[in-house]
N, C-alpha and C positions, 0 to 999 in steps of 0.2 A: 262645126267651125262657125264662130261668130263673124257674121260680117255687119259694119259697122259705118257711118258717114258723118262728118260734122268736122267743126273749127277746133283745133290743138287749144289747148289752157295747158299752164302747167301740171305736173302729175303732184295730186293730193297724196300726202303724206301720215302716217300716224306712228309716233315712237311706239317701238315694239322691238321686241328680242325675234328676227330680225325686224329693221322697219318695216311696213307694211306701205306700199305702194300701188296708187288706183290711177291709173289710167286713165285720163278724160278729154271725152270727143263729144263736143255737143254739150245735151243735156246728159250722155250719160257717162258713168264710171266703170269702170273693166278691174277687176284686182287682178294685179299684175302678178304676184308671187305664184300664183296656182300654174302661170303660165311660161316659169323657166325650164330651160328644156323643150322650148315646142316654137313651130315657128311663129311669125308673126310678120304679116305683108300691110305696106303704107303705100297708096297712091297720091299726090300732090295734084289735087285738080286743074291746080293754076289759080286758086279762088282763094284770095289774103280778105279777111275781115280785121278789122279795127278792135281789137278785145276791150276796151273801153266804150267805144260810140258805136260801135260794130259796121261801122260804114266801108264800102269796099275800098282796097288800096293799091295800089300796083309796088307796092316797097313797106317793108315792117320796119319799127322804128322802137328801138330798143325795147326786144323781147315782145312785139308784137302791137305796139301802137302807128295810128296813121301820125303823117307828117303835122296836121294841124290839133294830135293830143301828146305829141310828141312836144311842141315847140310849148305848151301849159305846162308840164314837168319841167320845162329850165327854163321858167319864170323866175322864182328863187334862185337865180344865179347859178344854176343847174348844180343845188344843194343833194341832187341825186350822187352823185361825185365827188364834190366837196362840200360835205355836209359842215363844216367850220364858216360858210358863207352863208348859210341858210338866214334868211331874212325876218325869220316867222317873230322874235322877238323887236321888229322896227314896224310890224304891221305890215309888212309886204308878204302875208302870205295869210289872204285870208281863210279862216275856219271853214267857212262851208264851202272851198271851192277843193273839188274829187282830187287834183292832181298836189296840194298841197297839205290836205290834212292830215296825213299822218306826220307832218311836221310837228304837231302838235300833242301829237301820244308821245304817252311814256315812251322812253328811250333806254334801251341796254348796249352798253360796251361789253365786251366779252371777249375772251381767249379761247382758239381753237385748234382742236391739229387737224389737217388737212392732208397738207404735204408737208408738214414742219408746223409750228407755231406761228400762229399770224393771230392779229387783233383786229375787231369789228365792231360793228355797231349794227342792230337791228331797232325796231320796234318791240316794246314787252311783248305785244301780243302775237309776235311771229316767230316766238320761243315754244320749242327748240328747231320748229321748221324751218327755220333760216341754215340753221346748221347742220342739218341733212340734206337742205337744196345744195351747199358748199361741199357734200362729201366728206365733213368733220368727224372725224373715232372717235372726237371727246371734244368736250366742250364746257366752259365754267363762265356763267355772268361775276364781271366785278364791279361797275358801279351802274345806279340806273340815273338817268337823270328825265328835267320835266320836257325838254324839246331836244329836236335833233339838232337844232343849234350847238347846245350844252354839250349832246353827248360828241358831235363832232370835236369841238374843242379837245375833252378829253383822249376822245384817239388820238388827236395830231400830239398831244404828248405823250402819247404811249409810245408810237410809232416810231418814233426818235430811234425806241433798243429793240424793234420789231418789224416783220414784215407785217404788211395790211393785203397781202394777194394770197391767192391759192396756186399752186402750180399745178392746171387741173391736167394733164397728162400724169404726173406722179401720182396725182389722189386716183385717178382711174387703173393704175396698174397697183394700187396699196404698197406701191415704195413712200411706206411710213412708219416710223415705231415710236408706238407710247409713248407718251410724255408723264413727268409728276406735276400735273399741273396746279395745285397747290404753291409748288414751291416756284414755279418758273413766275407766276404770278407773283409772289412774294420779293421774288429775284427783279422784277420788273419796274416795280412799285418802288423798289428802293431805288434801283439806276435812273426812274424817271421822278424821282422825289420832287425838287422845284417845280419842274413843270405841273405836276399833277396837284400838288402846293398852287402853285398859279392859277389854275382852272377854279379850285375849290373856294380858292378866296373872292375870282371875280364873278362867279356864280353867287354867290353867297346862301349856299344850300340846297340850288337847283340841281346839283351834283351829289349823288352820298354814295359810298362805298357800301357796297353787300357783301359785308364780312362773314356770314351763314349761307354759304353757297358750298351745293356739292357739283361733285363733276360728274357731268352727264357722259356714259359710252353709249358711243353706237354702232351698232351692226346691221352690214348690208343684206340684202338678198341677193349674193351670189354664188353662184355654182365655180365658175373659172375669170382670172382677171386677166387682161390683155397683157402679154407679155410687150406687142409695138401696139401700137395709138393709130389707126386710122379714122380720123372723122370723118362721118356723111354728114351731104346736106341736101335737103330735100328741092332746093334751088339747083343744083348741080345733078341731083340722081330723083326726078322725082319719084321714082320706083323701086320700094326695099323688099326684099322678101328676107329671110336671116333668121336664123336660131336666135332667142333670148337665154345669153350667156347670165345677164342679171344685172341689175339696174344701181345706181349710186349717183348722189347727187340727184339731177335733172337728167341725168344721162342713163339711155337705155345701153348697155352693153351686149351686145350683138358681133357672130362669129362672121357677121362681115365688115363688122368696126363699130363705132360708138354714134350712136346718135344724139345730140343736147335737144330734147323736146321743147323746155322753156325758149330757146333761139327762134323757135317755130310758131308761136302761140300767135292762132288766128289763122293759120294757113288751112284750110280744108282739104282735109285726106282721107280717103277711101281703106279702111282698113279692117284687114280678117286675122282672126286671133286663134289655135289651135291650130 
């Protein structure tokens, strides 16, 4: 049995037939697939580090920042949310500063199923991880653009004939069926004509459509999906021991309920694998 000590980060990903999923505590990573079917125990020291400044915290702040790298991410008008605010084209969001520079990478809009059809927006270079941390079967970029500004613009028109959430209790029980997402795209693009017409003109080519995109499936590593939903939380239970049912999304699935490790990042836990 591995036993094991250090601060939560979320679990590293690699597309693969199924995905492939690593575990990470500290400096190190645990492949997680070797390890369905067999138990696995977390202890919650009490001990929150800051995953940014790693400074100690008594409270996580969206997905494991302290309160003061928390409050630098809604500097931008907290474009973390309403990325159609984002500032980084008025110069209120400088380049070299850690909480806003991916304002400034490449930007993909993208269609996903999840629990249904929903449209997003990531970073080019968090493709297609983004859409395994969401528990996505499939998923198609359709336009990239040059900041998250741009590409927020274009979600808020998409969105209009679309959900922009996940219903992560249904994505965690796979109450979902295939889409053609070709065509729902196509379907989309037309009911959101003006609007998307709109974005393209006021951008004036910071936006382009990826007309040579395939759709990406994905498969999970699981063994059984939760028929009811019970989440843990390491604030409420800091002691799990549980079967690894198999992992989706961010979420460990476990025959004592589901746990969101990304929720957790920076807490220190004590944990034994096999």
């Amino acid at each position: 049995m591995k036993k094991v000590t250090g601060n939560l980060r979320k679990m590293k990903t690699i597309l693969a037939s199924p995905v492939e999923y690593y575990f990470r505590i500290g400096e190190q990573e645990i492949f997680l697939n070797d390890l369905l079917g067999k138990n696995i125990s977390l202890a919650f020291t009490g001990v929150i580090n800051c995953i940014q400044c790693g400074r100690k915290t008594n409270k996580s702040f969206q997905q494991g920042y302290c309160y003061p790298c928390m409050q630098r991410l809604n500097e931008c008008n907290n474009c973390a949310i309403f990325p159609e605010r984002c500032k980084v084209e008025e110069g209120g969001c400088p380049e070299d500063d850690w909480a806003h520079a991916h304002c400034h990478a490449k930007q993909i809009v993208y269609l996903a199923n999840s629990s249904g059809l929903k449209v997003g927006i990531t970073r080019e270079s968090h493709v297609p991880m983004r859409w395994i941390d969401q528990g996505a079967i499939q998923a198609i970029p359709i336009f990239k653009a040059n900041n998250r500004y741009q590409c927020g613009l274009m979600e808020v028109a998409i969105k209009q004939n679309v959900s922009d959430r996940t219903n992560w209790r249904a994505m965690l029980k796979n109450d979902v069926n295939k889409l053609d997402l070709l065509q729902e795209r196509d379907r989309l693009l037309l009911e959101a004509n003006l609007a998307v017409q709109s974005v393209l003109d006021k951008t004036a080519g910071g936006v382009v459509a990826i007309e040579q995109a395939d759709v990406v499936d994905i498969e999970y590593p699981v063994l059984q999906y939760p028929q009811k939903i019970t989440s843990l939380s390491l604030d409420k239970t800091p002691e799990i021991s549980a079967v690894l049912q198999g992992i989706k999304g961010q979420y460990l699935i476990l025959d004592a309920g589901v746990l969101n490790i990304r929720k957790f990042g920076g807490y220190e836990v004590g944990c034994s694998f096999g």
